[in-house]
N, C-alpha and C positions, 0 to 999 in steps of 0.2 A: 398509517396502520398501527394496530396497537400489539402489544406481547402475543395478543391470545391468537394471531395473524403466524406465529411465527419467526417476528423479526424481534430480533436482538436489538439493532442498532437502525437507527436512521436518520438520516442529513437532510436539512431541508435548505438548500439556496446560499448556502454558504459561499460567504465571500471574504475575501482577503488582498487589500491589496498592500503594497508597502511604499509609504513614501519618498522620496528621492531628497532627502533633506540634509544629507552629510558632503559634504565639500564646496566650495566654491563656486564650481564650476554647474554641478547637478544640480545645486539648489537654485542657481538662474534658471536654468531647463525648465524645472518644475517637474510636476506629473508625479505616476507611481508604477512601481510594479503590478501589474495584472496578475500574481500569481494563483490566484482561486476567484474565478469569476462567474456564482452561482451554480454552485456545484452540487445535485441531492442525489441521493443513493439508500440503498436498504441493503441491509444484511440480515440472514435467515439465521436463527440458530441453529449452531453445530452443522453449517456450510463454509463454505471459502470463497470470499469474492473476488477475483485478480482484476490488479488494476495495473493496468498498462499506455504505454508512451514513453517516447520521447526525453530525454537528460535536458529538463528545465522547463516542463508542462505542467508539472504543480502538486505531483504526486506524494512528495513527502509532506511538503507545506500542509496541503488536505489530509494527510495523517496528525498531524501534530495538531491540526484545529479540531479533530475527533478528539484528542486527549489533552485538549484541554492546555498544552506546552505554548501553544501561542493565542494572542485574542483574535477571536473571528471579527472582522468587522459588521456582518449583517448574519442571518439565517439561524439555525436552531439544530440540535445533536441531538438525540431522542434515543436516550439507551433506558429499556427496559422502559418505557413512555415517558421517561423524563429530563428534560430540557438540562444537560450536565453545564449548558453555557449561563444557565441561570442560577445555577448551584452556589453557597456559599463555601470559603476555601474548608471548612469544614466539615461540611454536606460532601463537598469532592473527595473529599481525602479520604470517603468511606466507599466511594465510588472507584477511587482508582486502584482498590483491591480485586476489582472484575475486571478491569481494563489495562492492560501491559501492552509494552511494546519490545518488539527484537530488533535491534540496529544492524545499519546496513556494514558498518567497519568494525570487526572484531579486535582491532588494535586499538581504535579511539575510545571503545564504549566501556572497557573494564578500566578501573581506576588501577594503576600498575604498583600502586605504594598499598594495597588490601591484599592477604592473601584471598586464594578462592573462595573457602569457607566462609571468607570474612563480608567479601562480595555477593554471596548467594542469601545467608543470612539477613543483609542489610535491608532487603522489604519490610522481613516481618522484626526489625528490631523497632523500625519507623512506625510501625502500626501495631505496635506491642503484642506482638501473637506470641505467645506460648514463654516458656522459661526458658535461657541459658541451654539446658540441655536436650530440649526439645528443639531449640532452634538448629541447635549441631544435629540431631538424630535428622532431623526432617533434609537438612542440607546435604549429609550422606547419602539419603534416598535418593534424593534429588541427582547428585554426582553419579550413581550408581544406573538411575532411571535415561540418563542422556548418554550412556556409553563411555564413563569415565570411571577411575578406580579411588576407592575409597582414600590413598595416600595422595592422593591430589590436593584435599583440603588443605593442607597446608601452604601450598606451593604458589607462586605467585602468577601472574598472568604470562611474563616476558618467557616461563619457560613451557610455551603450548606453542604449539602450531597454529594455523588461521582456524584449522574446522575445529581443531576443540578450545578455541576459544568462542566459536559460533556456539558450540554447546554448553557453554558456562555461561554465557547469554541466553541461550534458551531453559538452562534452570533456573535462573536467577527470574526470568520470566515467569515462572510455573510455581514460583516459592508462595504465592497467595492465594495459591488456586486460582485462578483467573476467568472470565467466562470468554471474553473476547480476547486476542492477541493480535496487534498489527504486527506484520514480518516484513519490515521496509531494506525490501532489497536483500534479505539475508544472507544471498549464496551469491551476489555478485561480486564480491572480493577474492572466490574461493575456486580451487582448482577444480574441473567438470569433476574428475572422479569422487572430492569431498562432496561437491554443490549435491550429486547424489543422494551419500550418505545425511545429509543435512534433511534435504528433501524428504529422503524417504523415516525419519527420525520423523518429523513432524508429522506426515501421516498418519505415523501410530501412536504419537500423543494425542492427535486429534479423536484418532477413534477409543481410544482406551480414556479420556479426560472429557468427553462432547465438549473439544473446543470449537468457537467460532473465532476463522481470521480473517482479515484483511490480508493478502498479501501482493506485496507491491514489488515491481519488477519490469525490464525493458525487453525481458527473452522471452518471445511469446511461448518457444517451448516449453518453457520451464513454469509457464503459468497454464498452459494445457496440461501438464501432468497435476497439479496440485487444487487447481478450480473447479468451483462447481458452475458458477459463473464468469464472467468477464465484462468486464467493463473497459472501455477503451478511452484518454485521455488525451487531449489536443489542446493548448496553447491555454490550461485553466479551468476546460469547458470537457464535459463528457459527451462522444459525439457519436456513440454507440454501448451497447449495453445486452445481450444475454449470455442463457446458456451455454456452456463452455464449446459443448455438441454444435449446437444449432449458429455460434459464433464462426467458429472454425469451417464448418460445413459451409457454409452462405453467407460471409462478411456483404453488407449492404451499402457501406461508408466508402469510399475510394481511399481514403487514408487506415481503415485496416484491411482493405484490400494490399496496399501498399508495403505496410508492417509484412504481413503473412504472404508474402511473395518473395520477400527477405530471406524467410526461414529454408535454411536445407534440405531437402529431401531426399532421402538413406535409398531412395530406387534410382540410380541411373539414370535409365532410360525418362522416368518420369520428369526427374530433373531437368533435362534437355528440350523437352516437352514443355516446361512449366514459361508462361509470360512472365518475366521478369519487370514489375515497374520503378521505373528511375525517377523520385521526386527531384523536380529540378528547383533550386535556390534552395534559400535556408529557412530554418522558423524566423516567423516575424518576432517583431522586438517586441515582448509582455507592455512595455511600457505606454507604444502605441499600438494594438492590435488592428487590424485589420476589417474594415466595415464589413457588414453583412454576416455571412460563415466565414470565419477564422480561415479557413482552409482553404480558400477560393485563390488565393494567390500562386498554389503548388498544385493546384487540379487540374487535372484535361480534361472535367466536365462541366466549368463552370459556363452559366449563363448569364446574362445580365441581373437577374434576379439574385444572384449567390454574392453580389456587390453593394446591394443594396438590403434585405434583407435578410437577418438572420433567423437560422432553422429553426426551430423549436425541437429538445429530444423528444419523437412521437413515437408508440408503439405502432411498429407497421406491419408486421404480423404477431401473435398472442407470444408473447414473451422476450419478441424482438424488438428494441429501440435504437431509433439511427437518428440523428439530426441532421438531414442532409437533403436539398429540394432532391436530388435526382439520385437517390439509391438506388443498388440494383435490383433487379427483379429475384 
């Protein structure tokens, strides 16, 4: 698709694998990590895509091959129609004023020896935006804009809590104007009552800035409040894909059936009501996936076919995509 489509960003067949080359012992082994294996997706401007799975299904990896932090092995990145993996490091480096990312750990991602000012600043002193004191006025906005107080600037990282260092992360994000922001994981370090206030902060930057994000995360609830879509992720491989609505209402996959049967339900009665499914074993090893559908090993539906070969993600009703031979009706 092109810009005039609507879409911001889009992934084509991205793959990533890493090779097993450090030690001894590994490098007898051979092989690689499978951790992105043809991966393509679209993002709409000034929407939110949630991507969801599983702690080691490839989620951050496939953010870091959108920005460019690590090399993709195969596929193509298509922001604003243009291929950012074929970009020179200088062609990029005008590109990464649209594209920012929010970390998942508010402890590891602010450098602890910067004060905050000094941190928030540091975009635009890399990309030479504005004077000395334009760079201070804009960083007080900015402090001011994420619910923090102008005497902050000074102050170092070690003396904030989790959530407002999340939000000195999300200014430090906003200092370029951005058009796209991935949010990998931002409120899973952080207590429900902040993960909230975090959540509901970025809402209203999104609608007050028409941001467009990626946001990535393992709480499906927490990606029903903030998505417009969803996208579901399995061992590399996207193995479901819409509307956040028409997700939640009718999961097709047996593995987000599986997810969203996890989730609690605030009624009681309903709760007691609710089939609970129990994946039995673990994720397969990236290194050796699983022939056919990845999934076929933890399913009560598989058939001989789901062994031998693999789904293709197909739209199976208008705006729903499942890769799975036996989705539900």
């Amino acid at each position: 698709m092109s810009p005039g489509d609507g879409v911001l960003l889009e992934a084509r067949g991205l793959v990533k694998h890493f090779p097993l080359s450090k030690g001894l012992l590994l490098s007898r082994l051979g092989g690689s990590v499978k951790a992105v294996d043809g991966v393509s997706l679209e993002v709409r401007e000034g929407q939110t895509l949630g991507l969801v799975g599983e702690s080691g299904c490839g989620k951050s990896t496939l953010a870091r091959l959108i920005l460019r932090l690590i090399k993709a092995d195969k596929g193509e990145v298509l922001f604003e129609g243009r291929d950012v993996l074929k970009l020179s490091h200088r062609e990029m480096k005008a590109v990464r004023r649209s594209m920012q990312i929010i970390f998942q750990d508010p402890y590891a991602s602010l450098n602890p020896r910067m004060s905050v000012g000094a941190i928030i600043m540091e975009p635009m002193v890399i990309h030479g935006e504005g004077t000395k004191e334009e760079r201070r006025r804009r960083a007080m906005e900015l402090l001011s804009l994420v619910g923090l107080q102008p005497e902050h600037f000074a102050r170092y990282p070690h003396e904030f809590s989790g959530g407002q260092r999340q939000r000195i992360g999300v200014a430090r994000a906003l200092a370029l104007r951005p058009r796209l922001i991935i949010c990998d994981e931002p409120v899973s370090a952080l207590d429900v009552s902040i993960q909230a206030q975090v959540l509901n902060l970025l809402k209203e930057l999104q609608e007050r800035f028409h941001l467009t994000y990626i946001f990535i995360a393992h709480d499906l609830s927490v990606v029903r409040y903030v998505s417009d879509e969803v996208a579901v992720m399995y061992l590399g491989k996207i193995v479901e894909r819409a509307a956040h609505d028409e997700l939640y209402g009718h999961p097709m996959h047996p593995y987000t059936l599986a997810l969203l049967s996890a989730v609690p339900v605030p009624d009681p009665r309903k709760e007691r009501e609710r089939r609970r499914i129990i994946l039995e074993g673990d994720v397969p090893n990236p290194i050796n996936p699983p022939s056919g559908c990845r999934f076929h090993t933890r399913c009560w539906k598989k058939q001989e076919i789901c062994t031998e070969v693999e789904p293709p993600l197909e739209e199976k009703v208008p705006g729903h995509s499942v890769a799975c031979h036996f989705p539900e009706s």
